[in-house]
Structures are given as C-alpha cells and as structure tokens.
N, C-alpha and C positions, 0 to 999 in steps of 0.2 A: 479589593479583597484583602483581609487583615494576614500575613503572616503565617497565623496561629492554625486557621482556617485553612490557608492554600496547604499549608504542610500536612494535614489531616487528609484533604482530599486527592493530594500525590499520594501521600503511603496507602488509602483507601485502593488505588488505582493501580498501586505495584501489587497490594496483596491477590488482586482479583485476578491480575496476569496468573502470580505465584501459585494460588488456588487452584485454576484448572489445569495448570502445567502437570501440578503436580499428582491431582486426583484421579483415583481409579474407579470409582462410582459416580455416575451421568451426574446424580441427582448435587454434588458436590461443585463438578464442571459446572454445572448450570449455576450454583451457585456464586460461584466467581466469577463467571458471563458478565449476571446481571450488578455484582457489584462494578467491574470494571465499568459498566454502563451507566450507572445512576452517580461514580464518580467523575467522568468525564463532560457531563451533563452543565454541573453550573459552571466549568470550566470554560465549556464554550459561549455561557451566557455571560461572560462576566462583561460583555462591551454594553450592556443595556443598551442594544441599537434593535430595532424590530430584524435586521438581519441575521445579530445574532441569532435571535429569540427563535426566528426562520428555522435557522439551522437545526438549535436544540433540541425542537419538538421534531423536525425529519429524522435525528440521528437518535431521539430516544424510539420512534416507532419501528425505523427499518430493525433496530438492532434487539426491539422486542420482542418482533414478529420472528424475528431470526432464532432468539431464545425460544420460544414458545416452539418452534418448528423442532430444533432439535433436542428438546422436552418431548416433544411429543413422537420423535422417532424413535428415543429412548425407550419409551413405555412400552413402543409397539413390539418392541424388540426384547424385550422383558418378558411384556404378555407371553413372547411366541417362545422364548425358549429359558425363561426362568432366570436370568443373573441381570445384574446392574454393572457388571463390570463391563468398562471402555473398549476393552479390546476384544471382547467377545461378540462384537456383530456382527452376527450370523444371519439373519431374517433380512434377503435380498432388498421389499417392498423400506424396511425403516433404513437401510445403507442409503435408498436413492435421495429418499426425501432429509437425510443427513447431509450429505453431499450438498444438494440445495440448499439446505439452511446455513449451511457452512460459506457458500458462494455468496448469499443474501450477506452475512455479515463481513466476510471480507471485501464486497465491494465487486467480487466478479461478474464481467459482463455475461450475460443481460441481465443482472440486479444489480449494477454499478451506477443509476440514475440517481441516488442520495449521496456517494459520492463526492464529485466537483462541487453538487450546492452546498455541501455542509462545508466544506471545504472554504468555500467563496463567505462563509458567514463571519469565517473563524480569522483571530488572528495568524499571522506566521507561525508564532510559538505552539495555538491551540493544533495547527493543522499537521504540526512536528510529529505532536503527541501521536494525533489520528493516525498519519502514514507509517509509523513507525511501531510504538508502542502497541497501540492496541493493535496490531494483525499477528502479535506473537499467540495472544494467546486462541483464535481461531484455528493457526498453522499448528499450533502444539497437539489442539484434534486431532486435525489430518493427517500427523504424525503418529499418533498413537492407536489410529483406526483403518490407517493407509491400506493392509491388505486384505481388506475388507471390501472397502471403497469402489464401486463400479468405475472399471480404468476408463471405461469408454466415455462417460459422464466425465469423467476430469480433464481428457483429450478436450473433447468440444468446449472445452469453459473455456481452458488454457487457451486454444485457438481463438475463439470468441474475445477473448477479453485480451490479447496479444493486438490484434485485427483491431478492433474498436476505439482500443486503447491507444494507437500509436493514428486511425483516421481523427480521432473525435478530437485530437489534440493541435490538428494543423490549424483550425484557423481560431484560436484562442488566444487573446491579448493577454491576459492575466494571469500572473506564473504561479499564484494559488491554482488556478484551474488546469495550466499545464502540469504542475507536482501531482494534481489528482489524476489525468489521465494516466500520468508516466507511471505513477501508481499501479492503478488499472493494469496496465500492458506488463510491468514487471511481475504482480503476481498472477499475470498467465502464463508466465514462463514458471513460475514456482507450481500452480495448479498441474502444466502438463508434465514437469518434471515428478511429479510427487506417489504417483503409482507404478514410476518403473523405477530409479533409485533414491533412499531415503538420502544418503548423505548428499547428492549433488543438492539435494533439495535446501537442507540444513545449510549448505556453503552459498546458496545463489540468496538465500535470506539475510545470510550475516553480512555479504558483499552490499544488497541493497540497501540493507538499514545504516551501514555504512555511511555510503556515498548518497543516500536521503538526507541523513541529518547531518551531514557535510554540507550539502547546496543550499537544506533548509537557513543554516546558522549564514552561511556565506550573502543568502538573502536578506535574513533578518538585520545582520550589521549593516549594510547598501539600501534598508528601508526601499527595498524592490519591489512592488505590490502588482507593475506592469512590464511588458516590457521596455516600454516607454524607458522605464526608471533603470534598466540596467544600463542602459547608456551613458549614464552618470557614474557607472560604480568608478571609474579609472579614475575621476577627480578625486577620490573618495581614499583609496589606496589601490598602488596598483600591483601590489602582490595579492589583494584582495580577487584583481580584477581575472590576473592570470590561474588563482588557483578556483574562479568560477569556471572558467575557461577551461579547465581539466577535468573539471567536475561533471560539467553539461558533457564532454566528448566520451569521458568514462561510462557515464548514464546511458550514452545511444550506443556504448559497446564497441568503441574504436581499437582493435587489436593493440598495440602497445601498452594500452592503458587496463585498469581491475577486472575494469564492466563490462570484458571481453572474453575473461575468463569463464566465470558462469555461463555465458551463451552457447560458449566453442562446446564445454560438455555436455551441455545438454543437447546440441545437436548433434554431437557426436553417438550418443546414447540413442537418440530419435533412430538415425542411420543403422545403430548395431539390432537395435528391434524391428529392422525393414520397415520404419514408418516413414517412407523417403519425404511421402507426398506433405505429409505434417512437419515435417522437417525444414522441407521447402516451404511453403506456406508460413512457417517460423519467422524465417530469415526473409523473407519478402516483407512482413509485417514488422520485421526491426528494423525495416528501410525507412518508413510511416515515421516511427520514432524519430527516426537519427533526423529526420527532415527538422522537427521543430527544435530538438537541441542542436543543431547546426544554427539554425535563426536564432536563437537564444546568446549562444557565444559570437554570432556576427554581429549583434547589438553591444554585448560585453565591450570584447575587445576589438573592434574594427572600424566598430561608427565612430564619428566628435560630434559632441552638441558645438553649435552654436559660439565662439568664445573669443576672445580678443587677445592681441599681446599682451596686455599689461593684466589677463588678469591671473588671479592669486589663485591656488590647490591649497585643499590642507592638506598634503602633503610636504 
C-alpha cells in the first residue's frame, strides 16, 4: 500500500474514533462508528492471503450488525421520548439492546467469536490497531451512556467475558490468538467496572492500552507469531526478552507490577457494593489468565532452543 494511501486511511481512522468521542447526537456517533469501520477494512486486507480477506469480510459484518443494532436502539429511544441526544437514554427496552450492540462490537463474550479469527487473519501491526485503537471509541458510549445502562446486563458480560476469556485462552498456541483472548477477559473487567465507577473505568483502559501496545511492539520486533517463536526472543535481545517478561506478569496482574493496580480497585469496589460473590468469581477467573501469561514468559525467558558453543547472538 503506497504511503499516500495508508496516511489517508490512518487519519480516516483517527477521525472516526475522534467523531464519536466527541458527539452528542446518535446519528453523528453512528457516523464515526462506521467510518472507523470501513477505515480499518482494507487495512486488514492489505496481506492479499484469503486469510486476510477471511478476516475482513468477519470484522466488516459483526461491526455492521453492531452499527445497525445501536442505530436502531437510538431511534427506538427517540421515537419513545423525543431527543437524539447520547446521554438522554431513558426508554429501558433501547438501553438493553444498546448495551448488546455495544458487547457485539467490543468483542464481549458471548459476541467475542469474530474476535480471535480476525485477529488470526491480521498482521501483528493490524491486530495492535484492533485491540487497542478501535475499543476507544465503543468505551467512549459506554462512558457517555454509563447511567443509563442496565448494571445488571454489564455485571453478566464483565463476568462472562472475564470467565471465557482467561478459559478459551489456555490451550492456544498462537499469541495473535492469546492478545485476542486477553483482550476479551480485560474488557470484562472494564464492562463490570463501568456501571459502578466511571473513573476506575477510564484508568483500567489507559493501564491496558498501555501494556497491549507494549507486548503488541515487544512481539512485533521478536517476529513472534507462536509460542514456539518467543523462545528465540533472548537470542534476539535480551532486554527485549526481560521487558516481555514484565509485560506478560503485568498483563496477568502480578501485585508489584501496573496490571495489578486496576484489578486490586475494582475488586475492591466489587467488595464496597457487597458483590462479594462477582468479586470472587473475578479473581478466580484472573487465575484462568495468569495460567497462560505465566507459559508465555516460561517460553520467554526460561526455555533454550537447541544451540551449541560456538554459536553466534546478534547480540
């Protein structure tokens, strides 16, 4: 893709975030949805492999059905009490079916199956974009509609997709498809934190996007595609290898480290709103987690390929 081209469809891609961040009438949100959408589109085709091509047509349908859904909870909610404005949803039946469409396009389980495959299609760099970039502008909704929002609908997702997210991730070779779980299970903690306080919510986002596009880059340089492949990163650099290694422990929420911060509050919050049992259940399901980024950094930094005295590192 020429230069001129990719620079057009990045800034097409910022503006769409920018768009519904910023806008107070659905019909505007919607409109920067779908540009975000049809920019990121031949981003992920650019490999002309039928896998990409896989991909592109899965993540243009979930993420239209997903527009279209909350288009049309918009209108419903219009019809019943007359405004376009975002933070005016009042009409219970278009809150639930918004919450749904909101799940559908960020990926939460049980609408998390386009997910991993698009994910699996794409390269490192495209799958950066997806896990990071584009769930800003989904979360900026759920920020701007939050007290609205059926808590109870958000509890079950957050749990569900916490749950799913840290099982469906144990027996996956391919660290595209672990990013996409870990994905998954981190914005179920951002889903159940998101109807009892906004700002933990805000901080447990900027901590992931973080420490996403931290591990994402630290993969892309180590051409890691499996896990297979991180076991080479140490030949590769080995401050490379150690700051994977801090990356993966932060991610699974090892107390000394970032990725521990975000979890401690929101369980803590779980506990002050007597939701012990969802609380517990939390923290059982970041066990799920921590299981595969512990095998992640056992491969890192633990194992040796294969290799003899005499031979050479580039390092």
């Amino acid at each position: 893709m020429s230069p001129t081209i990719y620079t057009i469809i990045l800034s097409s891609l910022a503006t769409g975030t920018i768009v519904t961040m910023t806008s107070f009438h659905w019909l505007m949100a919607w409109i920067g949805l779908e540009l975000n959408t049809l920019a990121i589109i031949p981003i992920i085709s650019t490999l002309h492999h039928p896998r990409s091509t896989e991909a592109a047509t899965k993540y243009f349908l979930t993420q239209a059905a997903a527009s279209a859904m909350i288009l049309f909870s918009s209108m419903i909610n219009a019809w019943n009490t007359g405004t376009w404005d975002i933070t005016q949803m009042s009409y219970a039946p278009s809150n639930t079916l918004l919450s749904l469409a909101l799940a559908l396009k960020l990926g939460l389980a049980p609408a998390h199956f386009w997910l991993p495959e698009v994910l699996q299609g794409s390269t490192l760099l495209t799958a950066l974009i997806i896990t990071t970039w584009q769930k800003l502008a989904p979360m900026s909704l759920i920020y701007m509609t939050m007290n609205n929002l059926p808590s109870t609908i958000l509890l079950m997702l957050g749990l569900t997709s916490s749950t799913i997210g840290g099982w469906s991730g144990l027996n996956q070779t391919q660290t595209r498809k672990i990013m996409a779980y870990s994905s998954i299970a981190h914005l179920g903690w951002l889903a159940m934190i998101a109807s009892i306080m906004s700002y933990i919510m805000i901080m447990n986002l900027m901590v992931y996007w973080m420490m996403t596009t931290a591990l994402f880059i630290s993969l892309i340089c180590s051409k890691s595609k499996t896990i297979q492949d991180t076991a080479t990163t140490w030949t590769t650099s080995r401050t490379l290898a150690i700051i994977m290694m801090l990356l993966l422990l932060s991610l699974g929420g090892l107390p000394p480290l970032t990725g521990f911060l975000p979890k401690w509050l929101v369980l803590e919050e779980l506990i002050m709103q007597n939701l012990i049992p969802m609380a517990t259940a939390m923290a059982t399901s970041a066990l799920l987690s921590l299981f595969f980024y512990l095998r992640l950094t056992y491969t890192t930094t633990l194992t040796l390929p294969p290799n003899t005295l005499q031979m050479k590192f580039k390092w």
